[in-house]
C-alpha positions as CSV (number, residue, x, y, z in Angstrom):
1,X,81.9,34.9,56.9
2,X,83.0,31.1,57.0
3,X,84.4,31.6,60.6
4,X,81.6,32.9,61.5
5,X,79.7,30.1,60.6
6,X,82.4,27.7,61.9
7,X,81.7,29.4,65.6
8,X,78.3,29.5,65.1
9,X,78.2,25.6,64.1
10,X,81.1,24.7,67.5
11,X,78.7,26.7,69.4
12,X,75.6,25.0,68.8
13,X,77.2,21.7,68.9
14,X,78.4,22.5,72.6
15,X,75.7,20.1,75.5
16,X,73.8,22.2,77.2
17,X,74.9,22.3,81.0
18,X,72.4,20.5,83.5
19,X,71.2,21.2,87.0
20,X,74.0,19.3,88.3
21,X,76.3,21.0,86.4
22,X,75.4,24.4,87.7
23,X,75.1,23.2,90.9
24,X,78.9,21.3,90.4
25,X,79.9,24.7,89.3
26,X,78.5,26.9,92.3
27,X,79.9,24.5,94.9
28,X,83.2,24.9,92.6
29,X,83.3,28.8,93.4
30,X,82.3,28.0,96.8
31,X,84.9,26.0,97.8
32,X,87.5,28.3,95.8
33,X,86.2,31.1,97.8
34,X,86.6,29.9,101.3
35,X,90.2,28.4,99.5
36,X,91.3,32.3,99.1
37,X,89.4,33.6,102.7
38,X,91.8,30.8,104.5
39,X,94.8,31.9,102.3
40,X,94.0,35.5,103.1
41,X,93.7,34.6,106.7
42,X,96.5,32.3,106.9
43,X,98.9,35.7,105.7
44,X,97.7,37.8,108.0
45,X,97.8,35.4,110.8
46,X,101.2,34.9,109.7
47,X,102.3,38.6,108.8
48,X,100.1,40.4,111.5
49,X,102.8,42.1,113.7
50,X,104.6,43.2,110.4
51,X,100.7,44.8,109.0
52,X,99.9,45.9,112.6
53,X,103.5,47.8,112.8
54,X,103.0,49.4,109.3
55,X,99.4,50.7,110.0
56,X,100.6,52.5,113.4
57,X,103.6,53.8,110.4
58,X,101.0,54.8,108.4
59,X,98.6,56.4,111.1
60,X,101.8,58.0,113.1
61,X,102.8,59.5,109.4
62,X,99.2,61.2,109.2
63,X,98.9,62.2,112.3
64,X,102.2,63.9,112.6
65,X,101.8,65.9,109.2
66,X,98.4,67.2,110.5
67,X,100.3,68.6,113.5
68,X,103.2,70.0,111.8
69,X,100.7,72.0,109.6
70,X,98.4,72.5,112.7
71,X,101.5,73.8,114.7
72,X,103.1,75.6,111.8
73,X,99.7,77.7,110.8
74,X,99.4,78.8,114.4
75,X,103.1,79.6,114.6
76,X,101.8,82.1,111.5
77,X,99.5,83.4,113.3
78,X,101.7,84.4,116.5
79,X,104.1,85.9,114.4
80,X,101.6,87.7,112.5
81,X,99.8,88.8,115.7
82,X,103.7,89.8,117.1
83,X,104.5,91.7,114.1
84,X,101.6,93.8,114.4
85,X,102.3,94.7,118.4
86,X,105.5,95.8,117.5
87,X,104.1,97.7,114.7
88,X,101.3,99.5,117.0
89,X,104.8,100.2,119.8
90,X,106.2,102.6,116.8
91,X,103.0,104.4,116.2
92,X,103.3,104.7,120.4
93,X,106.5,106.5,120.0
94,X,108.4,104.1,121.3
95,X,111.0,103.0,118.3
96,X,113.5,101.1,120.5
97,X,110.8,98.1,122.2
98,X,109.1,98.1,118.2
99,X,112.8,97.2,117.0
100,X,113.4,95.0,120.3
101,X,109.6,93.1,119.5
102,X,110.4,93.0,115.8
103,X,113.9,91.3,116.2
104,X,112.2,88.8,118.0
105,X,109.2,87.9,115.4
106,X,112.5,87.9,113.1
107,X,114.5,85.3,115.0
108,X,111.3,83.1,116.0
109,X,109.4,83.5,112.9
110,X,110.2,82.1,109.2
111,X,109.1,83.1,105.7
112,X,108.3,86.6,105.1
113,X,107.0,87.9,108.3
114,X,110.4,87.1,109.3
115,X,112.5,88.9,106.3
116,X,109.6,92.0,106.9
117,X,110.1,92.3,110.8
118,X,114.1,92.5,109.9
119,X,113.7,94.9,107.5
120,X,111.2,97.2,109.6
121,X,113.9,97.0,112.6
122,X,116.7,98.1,109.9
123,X,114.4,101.0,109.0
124,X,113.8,102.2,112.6
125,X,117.6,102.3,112.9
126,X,117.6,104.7,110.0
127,X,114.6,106.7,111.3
128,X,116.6,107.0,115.1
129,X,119.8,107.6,113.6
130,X,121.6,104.3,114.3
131,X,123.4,103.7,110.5
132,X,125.5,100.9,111.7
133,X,122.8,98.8,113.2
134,X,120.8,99.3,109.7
135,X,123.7,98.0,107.6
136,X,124.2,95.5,110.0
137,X,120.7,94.2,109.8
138,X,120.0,94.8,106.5
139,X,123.4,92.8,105.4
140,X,122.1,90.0,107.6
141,X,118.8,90.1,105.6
142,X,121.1,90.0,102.2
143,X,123.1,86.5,103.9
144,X,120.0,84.8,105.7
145,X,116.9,86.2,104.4
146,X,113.9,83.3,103.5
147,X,112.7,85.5,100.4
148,X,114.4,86.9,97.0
149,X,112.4,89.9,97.1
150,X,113.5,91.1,101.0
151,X,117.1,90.0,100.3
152,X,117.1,92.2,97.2
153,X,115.1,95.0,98.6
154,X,118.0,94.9,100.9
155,X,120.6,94.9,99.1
156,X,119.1,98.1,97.1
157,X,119.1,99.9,101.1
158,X,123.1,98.9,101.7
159,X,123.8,100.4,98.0
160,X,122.3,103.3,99.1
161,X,124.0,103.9,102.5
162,X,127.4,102.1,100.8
163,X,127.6,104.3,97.6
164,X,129.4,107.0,98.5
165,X,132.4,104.9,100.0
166,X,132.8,102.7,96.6
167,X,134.4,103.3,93.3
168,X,132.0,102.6,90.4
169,X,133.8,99.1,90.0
170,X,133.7,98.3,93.2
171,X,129.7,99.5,93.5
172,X,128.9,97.4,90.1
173,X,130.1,94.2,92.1
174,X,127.9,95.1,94.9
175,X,125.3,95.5,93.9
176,X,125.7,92.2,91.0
177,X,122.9,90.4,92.7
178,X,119.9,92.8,91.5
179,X,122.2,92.6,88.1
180,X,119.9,89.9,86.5
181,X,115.9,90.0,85.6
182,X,115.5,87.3,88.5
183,X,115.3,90.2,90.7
184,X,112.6,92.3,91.1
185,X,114.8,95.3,91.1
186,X,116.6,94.6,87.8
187,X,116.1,98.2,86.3
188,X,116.9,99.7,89.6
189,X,120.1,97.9,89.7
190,X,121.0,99.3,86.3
191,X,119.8,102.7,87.2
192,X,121.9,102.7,90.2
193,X,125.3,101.6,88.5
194,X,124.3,104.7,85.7
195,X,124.2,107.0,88.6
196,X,127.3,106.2,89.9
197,X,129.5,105.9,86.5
198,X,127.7,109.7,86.2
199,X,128.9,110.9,89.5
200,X,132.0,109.4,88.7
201,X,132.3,111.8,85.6
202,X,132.1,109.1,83.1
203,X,129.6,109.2,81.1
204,X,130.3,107.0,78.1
205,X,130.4,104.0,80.7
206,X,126.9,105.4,82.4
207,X,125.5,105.6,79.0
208,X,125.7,102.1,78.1
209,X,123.9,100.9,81.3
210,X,121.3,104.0,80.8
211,X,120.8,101.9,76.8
212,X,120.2,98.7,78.7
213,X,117.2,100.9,80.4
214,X,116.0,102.6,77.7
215,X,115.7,100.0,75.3
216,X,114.6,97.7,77.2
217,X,110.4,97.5,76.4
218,X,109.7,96.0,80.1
219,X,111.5,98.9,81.9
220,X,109.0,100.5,83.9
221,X,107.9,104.1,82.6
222,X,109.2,105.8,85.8
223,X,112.7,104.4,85.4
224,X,113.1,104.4,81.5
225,X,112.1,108.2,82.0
226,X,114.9,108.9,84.6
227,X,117.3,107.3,82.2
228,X,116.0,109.1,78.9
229,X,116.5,112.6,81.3
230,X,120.2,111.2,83.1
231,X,121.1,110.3,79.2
């Protein structure tokens, strides 16, 4: 309470400012003001080819990120549009220019219109016949391909052509990638690698990847079912 009073009493005791004193003050900010204008002016005089040369930076950096995403939506589009024609050549009959056309959305293209026009080719291969070409594209999709999900889908296509030609061991390391719930085909993987243990006549190792299946509460119903009947 007594400080209070004590500001209260420095307050009062403070003159009054006069006319003059505004006025001294107004000219005061005046003159600081045009003080900072010429400082501001005097930098950029001094510093304008450096700020000119950073603006066009600046404006070049814009202008060029519009036109990558300009360019790279309408590369999209041709690829989509591509993909489709080759697409419409099949439903023609005529499998060998869809695979031709598809091949090259996959080479020009990027993303998954690339890994799907691979794919497709790899399956007209199988649809005309032509098992090496399949593996041969499909293991290029495994090496190269832009998404998990087509490299994988992939690599579940090789096993299957592969499967007969590998020992169970040998099949298990194959087929390791889809070996991990990172993969969308996880409990294909394990189904697979049951399978072949089976075929192999031994069961007690086929069992133990059928359990990893089974009690496994995010195994789809189709899959935990074939397990639950292989078991």
């Amino acid at each position: 309470m007594a400080n209070m009073l004590e500001r209260f009493k420095a307050k009062k005791k403070e003159p009054k400012k006069t006319m003059a004193d505004h006025a001294e003050d107004a000219l005061f900010r005046e003159v600081s003001e045009e003080v900072k204008a010429q400082e501001t002016y005097d930098f950029v005089k001094k510093h304008a080819k450096t700020l000119i040369v950073i603006a066009l930076a600046v404006l070049i950096a814009v202008v060029g990120v519009q036109i990558a995403r300009h360019h790279a939506a309408a590369a999209k589009l041709r690829s989509a549009a591509a993909f489709e024609s080759a697409m419409q050549m099949l439903d023609d009959g005529n499998p060998r220019a869809a695979s031709a056309a598809l091949l090259k959305v996959a080479e020009s293209g990027n993303g998954g219109i690339a890994d799907l026009s691979l794919f497709n080719a790899a399956k007209i291969d199988l649809q005309t016949g032509d098992r090496s070409g399949a593996a041969q594209k499909l293991q290029q999709l495994v090496q190269s391909g832009n998404t998990r999900d087509f490299r994988d889908l992939a690599l579940v296509n090789l096993a299957v052509l592969n499967a007969d030609s590998m020992t169970p061991g040998d099949f298990e390391k194959f087929v390791a990638p889809l070996l991990t719930k990172r993969s969308p085909f996880y409990f294909t993987g394990l189904l697979f690698v049951a399978q072949k243990y089976l075929a192999s006549g031994d069961a007690t190792t086929a069992g133990t990847w059928l359990d990893k299946i089974i009690n496994d509460a995010d195994a789809p119903k189709v899959i935990a079912a074939q397990a639950e009947a292989l078991k």
